[in-house]
C-alpha positions, 0 to 999 in steps of 0.5 A: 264379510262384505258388512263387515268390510265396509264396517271397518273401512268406515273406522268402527272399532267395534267391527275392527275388534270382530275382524282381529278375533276373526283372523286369530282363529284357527277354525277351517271356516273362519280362516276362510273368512278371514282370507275373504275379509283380507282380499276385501280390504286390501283393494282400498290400499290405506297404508300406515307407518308400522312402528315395531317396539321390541326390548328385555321385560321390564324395560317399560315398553308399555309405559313408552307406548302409552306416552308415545300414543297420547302425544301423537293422538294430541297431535291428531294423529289416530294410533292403533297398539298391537300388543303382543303377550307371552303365552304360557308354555304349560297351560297355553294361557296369556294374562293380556294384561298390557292394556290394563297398563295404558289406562290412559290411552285405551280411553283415548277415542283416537286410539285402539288397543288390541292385547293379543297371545302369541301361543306357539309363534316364536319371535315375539309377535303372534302368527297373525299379527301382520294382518291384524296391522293390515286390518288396523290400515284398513280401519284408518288408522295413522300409525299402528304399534306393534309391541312383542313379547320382551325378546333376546338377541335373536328373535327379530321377526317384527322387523318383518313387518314394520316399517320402522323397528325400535329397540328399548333399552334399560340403563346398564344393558350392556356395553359397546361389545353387547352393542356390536353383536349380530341379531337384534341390534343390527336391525334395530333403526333406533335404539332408545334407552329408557327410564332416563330421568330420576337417579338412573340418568347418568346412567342412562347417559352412559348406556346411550353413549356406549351404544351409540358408539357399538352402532358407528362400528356396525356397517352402514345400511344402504336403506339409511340416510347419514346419522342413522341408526342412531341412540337417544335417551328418553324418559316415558314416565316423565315424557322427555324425549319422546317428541324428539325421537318421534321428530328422528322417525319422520325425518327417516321415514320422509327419507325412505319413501323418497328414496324408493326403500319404503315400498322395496321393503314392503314387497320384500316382507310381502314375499317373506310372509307368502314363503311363511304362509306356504310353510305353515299349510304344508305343515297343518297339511301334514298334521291332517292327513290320516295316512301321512299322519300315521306315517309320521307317526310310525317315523316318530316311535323310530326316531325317538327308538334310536333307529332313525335320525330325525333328518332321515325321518323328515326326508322320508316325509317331504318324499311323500307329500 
């Protein structure tokens, strides 16, 4: 592990590759790895800006990123895709197809990208992805794009570990009164509408509006500077707006780290993940645990009998453990 370590702090994509593959892994002994691996790096302290990007299918999510990735790379800047896919929910399998859809940018020798399945993990990201972003850090990349499965209102848990959340917008979703509802769009630190070029662009425009109008009616967060969050409209076929809405991220994210928000946030996701973690081992403790699991699984057949409620049952289990 300490090979491997010192391989991606010197920015080997070849070795950051194995690490993310290592940290995916549900083995016993990998995971003890990985863990080791993690405790290594974490010493160089190398932050980068986390950027979530969540929106509907089809809102062209890949297209924007891979535009998105080429200016910044342009610019000097090295930027690593965490690209997030839905996993069949009969096989288990996930086409992994988003990197085919950057042709561009996965050729682009300051860019890395990692499709990654998201199996059983609700919320639109993969259980391990935060700490696939804590090993793209630690290999030196500048900024590092998480971009989930296409999610609905409610599934908000990328904003759990980024420093910056965009939601992606289509022409004609939705009005002031769809802007308005709690869940993913008060989180939301900008709104883009999408695919604003061509015949879709007044409607883009309107879409822009409505929602810019839905976000002056939701209340004003403390962590945000005036003007912010805010809707842009932005083309990623045609590579309009793209520099300007990278322009409004920087002007928030110099603000939130003068202002002390930037690393408040990040020790509050720190101990949103410790609590997720406690959460996840106690419940693969239970599914290991020969006399626990033929506990659980006698509570089973009565809860599934009728005979018990399924809160008893589970209160009955926690007793136990």
């Amino acid at each position: 592990m300490t090979k491997l370590a010192r391989e991606v702090a010197a920015g080997d994509r070849r070795a950051l590759a194995r690490a993310i593959t290592l940290v995916e892994s549900a083995r016993a002994d990998h995971r003890a790895d990985a863990i080791a691996l993690l405790d290594l790096l974490a010493a160089g302290g190398r932050q980068a800006i986390r950027i979530g990007l969540s929106g509907t299918p089809g809102v062209g999510k890949s297209t924007f990123i891979e535009s998105f990735g080429l200016m910044l790379t342009a610019a000097g800047q090295r930027v690593a895709v965490l690209a997030v896919d839905p996993s069949s929910a009969r096989s288990g399998g996930s086409i992994l197809g988003d990197k085919t859809r950057m042709e561009r940018l996965s050729r682009d020798p300051n860019a890395f990208i990692r499709p990654s399945p998201s199996q059983t993990q609700l919320g639109g990201v993969a259980r391990r992805t935060r700490e696939a972003v804590a090993l793209c850090e630690a290999a030196g990349y500048d900024i590092v794009l998480i971009e989930t499965v296409g999610v609905g209102q409610s599934e908000t848990v990328v904003a759990q570990m980024s420093d910056l959340f965009l939601l992606l917008l289509a022409p004609a979703g939705g009005d002031e009164l769809q802007g308005v509802k709690r869940g993913i769009m008060e989180i939301a630190d900008m709104i883009l509408v999408n695919k604003a070029d061509g015949d879709l662009k007044p409607q883009a425009m309107r879409t822009c509006a409505d929602y810019a109008g839905a976000l002056r009616l939701l209340r004003k967060r403390a962590q945000d500077p005036d003007g912010y969050p805010m809707a842009m409209t932005v083309s990623a076929l045609e590579t309009v707006g793209i520099q300007d809405a990278w322009d409004k991220m920087t002007v928030l994210v110099d603000w939130r780290r003068e202002a002390d928000v930037w690393q408040r946030a990040r020790s509050d996701q720190a101990r949103y993940w410790f609590a997720e973690e406690v959460r996840l081992q106690l419940l693969a403790r239970l599914a290991h645990d020969p006399v626990l699991g033929e506990h659980m699984s006698q509570l089973e057949k009565a809860v599934a009998a009728g005979r018990m409620s399924p809160a008893a049952a589970a209160a009955l289990v926690v007793a136990q453990t």
